[in-house]
C-alpha positions as semicolon CSV with decimal commas, in nm:
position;residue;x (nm);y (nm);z (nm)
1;X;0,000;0,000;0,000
2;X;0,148;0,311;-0,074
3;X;0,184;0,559;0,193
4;X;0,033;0,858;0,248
5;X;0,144;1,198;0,290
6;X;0,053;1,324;0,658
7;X;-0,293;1,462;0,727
8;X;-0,391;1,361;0,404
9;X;-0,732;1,225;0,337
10;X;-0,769;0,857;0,207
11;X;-0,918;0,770;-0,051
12;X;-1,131;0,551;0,091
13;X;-1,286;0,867;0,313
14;X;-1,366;1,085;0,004
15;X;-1,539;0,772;-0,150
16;X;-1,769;0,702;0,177
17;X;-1,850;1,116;0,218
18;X;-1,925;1,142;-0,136
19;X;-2,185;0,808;-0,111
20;X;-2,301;0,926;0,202
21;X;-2,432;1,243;0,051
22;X;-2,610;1,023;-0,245
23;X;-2,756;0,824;0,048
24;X;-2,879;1,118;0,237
25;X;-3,031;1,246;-0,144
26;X;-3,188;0,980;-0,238
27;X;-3,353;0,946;0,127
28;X;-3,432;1,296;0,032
29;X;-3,246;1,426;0,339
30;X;-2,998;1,655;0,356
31;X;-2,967;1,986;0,151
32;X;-3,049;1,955;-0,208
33;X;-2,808;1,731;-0,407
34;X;-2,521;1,876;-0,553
35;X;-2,230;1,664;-0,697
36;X;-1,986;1,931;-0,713
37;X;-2,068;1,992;-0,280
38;X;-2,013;1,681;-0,233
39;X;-1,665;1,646;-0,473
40;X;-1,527;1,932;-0,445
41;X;-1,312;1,996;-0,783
42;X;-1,087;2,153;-0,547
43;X;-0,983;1,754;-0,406
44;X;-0,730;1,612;-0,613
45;X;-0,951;1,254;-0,525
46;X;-1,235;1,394;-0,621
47;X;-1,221;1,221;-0,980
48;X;-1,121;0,890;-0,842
49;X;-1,411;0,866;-0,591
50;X;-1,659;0,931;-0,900
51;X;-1,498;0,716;-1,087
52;X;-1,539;0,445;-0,829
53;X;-1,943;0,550;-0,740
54;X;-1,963;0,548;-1,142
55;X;-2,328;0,660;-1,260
56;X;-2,465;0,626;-0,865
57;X;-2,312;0,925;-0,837
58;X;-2,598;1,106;-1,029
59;X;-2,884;0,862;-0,952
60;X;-3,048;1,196;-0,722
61;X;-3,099;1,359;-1,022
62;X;-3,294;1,113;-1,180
63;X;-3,506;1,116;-0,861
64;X;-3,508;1,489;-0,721
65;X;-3,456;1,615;-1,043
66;X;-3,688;1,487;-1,252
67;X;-3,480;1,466;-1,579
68;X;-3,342;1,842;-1,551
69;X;-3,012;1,886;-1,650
70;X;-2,681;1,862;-1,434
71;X;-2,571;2,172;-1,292
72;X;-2,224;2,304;-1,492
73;X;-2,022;2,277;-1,155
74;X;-2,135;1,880;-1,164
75;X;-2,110;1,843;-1,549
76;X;-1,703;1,985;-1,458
77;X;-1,667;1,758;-1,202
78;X;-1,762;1,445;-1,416
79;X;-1,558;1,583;-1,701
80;X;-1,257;1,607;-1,443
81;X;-1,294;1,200;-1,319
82;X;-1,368;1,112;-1,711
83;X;-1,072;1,294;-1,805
84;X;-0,855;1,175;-1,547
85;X;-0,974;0,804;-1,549
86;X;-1,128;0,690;-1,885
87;X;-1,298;0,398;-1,917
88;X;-1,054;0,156;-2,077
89;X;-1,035;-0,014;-2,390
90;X;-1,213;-0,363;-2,319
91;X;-1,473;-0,095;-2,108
92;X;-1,837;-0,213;-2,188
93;X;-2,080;0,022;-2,361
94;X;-2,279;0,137;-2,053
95;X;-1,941;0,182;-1,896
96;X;-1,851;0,425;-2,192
97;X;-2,130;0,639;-2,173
């Protein structure tokens, strides 16, 4: 395992805050969904955590949203993890998309 600089956030912890808040949003608790709140682009994990949630990440908006569209703040955070972790080359279609 590779180490980790001092006072530095795992992994791990961004992934479980970041499903936490899609929990708590599609419990409908908490303050309205926001996937740029809850990754901030800010966090240099923030693309790996999405990448690891994968669409779950924007399951509230199908719910709370009704079909409206993702914020630009979240569309630039899913850019960022897309960007920084593409789906690779034996990726399935869904995972593509």
């Amino acid at each position: 395992m590779a180490e980790q600089t001092q006072g530095a956030v795992p992994l791990s912890a961004v992934i479980a805050d970041a499903a936490t808040g899609v929990a708590l949003a599609l419990r409908g608790e908490g303050d309205p969904y926001a996937l740029s709140s809850i990754l901030r682009q800010s966090d240099a994990l923030a693309p790996a955590a999405l990448r690891v949630l994968g669409a779950d990440a924007l399951a509230p908006y199908a719910v709370e949203h009704r079909g409206a569209p993702v914020g630009a703040d979240d569309e630039e955070v899913v850019r960022q993890a897309l960007t920084a972790y593409p789906p690779g080359a034996d990726a399935s279609d869904i995972s593509v998309r």
